[in-house]
C-alpha positions in Angstrom: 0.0 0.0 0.0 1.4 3.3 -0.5 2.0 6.3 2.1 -1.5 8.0 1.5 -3.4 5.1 1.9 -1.7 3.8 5.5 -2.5 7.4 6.1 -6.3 6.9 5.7 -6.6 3.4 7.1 -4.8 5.1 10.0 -6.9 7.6 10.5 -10.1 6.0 10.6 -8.7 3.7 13.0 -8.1 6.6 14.8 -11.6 8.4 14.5 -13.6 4.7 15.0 -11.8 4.6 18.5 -12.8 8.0 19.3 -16.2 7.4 18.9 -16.1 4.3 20.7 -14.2 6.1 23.6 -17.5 8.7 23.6 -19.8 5.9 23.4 -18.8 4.0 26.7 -17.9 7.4 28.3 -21.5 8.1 27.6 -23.3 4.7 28.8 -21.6 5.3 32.3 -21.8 9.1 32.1 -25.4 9.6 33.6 -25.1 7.7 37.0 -22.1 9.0 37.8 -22.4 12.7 37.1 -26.1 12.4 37.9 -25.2 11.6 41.4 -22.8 13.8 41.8 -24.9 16.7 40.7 -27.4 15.6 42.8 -25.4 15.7 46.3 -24.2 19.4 45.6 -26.3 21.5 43.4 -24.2 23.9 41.1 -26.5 26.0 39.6 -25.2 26.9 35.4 -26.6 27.9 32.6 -24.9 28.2 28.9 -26.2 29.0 25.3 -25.3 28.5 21.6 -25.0 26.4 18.9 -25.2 22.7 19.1 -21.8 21.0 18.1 -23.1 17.7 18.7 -25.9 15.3 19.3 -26.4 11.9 20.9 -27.5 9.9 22.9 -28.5 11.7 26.1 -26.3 14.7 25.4 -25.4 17.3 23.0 -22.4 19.7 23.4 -22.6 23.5 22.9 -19.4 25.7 23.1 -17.5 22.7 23.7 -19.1 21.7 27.0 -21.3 18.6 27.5 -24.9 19.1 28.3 -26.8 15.9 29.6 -30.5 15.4 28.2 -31.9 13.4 30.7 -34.9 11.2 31.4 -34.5 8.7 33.9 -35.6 8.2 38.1 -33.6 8.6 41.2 -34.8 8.0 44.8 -38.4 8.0 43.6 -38.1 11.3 42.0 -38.5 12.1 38.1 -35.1 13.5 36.8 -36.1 14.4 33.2 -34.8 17.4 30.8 -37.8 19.5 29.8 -37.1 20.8 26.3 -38.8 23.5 25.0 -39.4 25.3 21.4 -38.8 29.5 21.0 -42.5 29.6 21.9 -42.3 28.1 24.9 -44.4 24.9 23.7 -42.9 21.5 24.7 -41.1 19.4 22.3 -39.3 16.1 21.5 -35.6 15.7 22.2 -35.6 14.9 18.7 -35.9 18.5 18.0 -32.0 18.7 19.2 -29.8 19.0 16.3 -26.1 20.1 15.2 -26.4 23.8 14.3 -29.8 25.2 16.8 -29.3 27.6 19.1 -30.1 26.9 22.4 -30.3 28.4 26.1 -29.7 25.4 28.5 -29.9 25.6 32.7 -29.6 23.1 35.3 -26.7 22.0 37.1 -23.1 21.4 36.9 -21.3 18.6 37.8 -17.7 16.8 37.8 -17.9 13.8 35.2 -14.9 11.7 36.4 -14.5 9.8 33.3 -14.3 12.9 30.9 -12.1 14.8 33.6 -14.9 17.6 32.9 -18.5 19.2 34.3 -21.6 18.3 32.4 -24.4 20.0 32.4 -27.1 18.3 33.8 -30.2 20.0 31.8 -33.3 21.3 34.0 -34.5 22.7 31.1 -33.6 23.7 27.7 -34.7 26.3 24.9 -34.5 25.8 21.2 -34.0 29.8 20.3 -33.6 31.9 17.2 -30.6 33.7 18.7 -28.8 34.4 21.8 -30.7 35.4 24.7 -30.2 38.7 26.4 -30.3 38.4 29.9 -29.7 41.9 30.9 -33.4 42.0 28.8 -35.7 42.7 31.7 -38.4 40.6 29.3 -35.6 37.9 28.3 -34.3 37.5 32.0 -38.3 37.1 33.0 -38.5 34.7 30.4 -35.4 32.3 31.1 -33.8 33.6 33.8 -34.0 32.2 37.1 -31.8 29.9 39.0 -31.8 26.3 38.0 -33.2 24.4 40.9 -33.0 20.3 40.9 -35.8 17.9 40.0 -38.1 17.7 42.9 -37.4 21.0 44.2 -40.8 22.8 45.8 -39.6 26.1 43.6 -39.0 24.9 40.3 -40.3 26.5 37.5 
């Protein structure tokens, strides 16, 4: 084979290991950081554009999010995902390239040596959100308080 060609081969190697690396970093990802976020409560909130979608997350600005839908200590720990309306809708709405406003809480991921986002709520927008917007900050502002909590939106 010549040079170019090893080249290739080496680097889909490369990027079908990478994926795999995300894919069991993800399937453990929840339980961990969800427990985590769930013994200390970091408030966070972050917009922009999506980078990436799957399964149970998406990253925006290079930070992961966590889309989650799942139960913990007989409470309902679920991302509510909304439309620039306000109107519910499918995670499925989540794609690479929409903007989006997402709050919740931040926690330390061990596997990824990061924080993650675990997502409260989250906005499809139009564009970025001005929160110095008296109407905007009525709108989406507010701290991000855990599933469960008597105050939550």
């Amino acid at each position: 084979m010549n040079a170019r060609i090893m080249t290739e081969v080496r680097t889909l190697f490369s990027m079908i290991a990478s994926v795999s690396m995300v894919l069991i970093a993800c399937s453990t990802l929840h339980a961990e950081a969800l427990e985590n976020g769930l013994k200390k409560w970091d408030p966070y909130l972050i917009q922009g554009r999506i980078m990436q979608v799957g399964e149970g997350y998406c990253v925006v600005a290079e930070e992961w999010i966590m889309v989650l839908d799942t139960k913990r200590g007989g409470k309902d720990i679920r991302t509510r995902i909304f439309d620039d309306r306000g109107n519910p809708v499918s995670v499925a709405e989540l794609s690479k390239g929409k903007y989006i406003l997402a709050k919740g809480g931040q926690a330390w991921d061990e596997k990824l040596k990061t924080s993650v986002l675990l997502a409260t709520e989250i906005y499809i927008v139009n564009k970025p959100v001005d929160l110095n917007d008296e109407g905007q900050r009525r709108r989406f502002g507010g701290e991000p308080r855990p599933w469960g909590d008597a105050r939550e939106r």
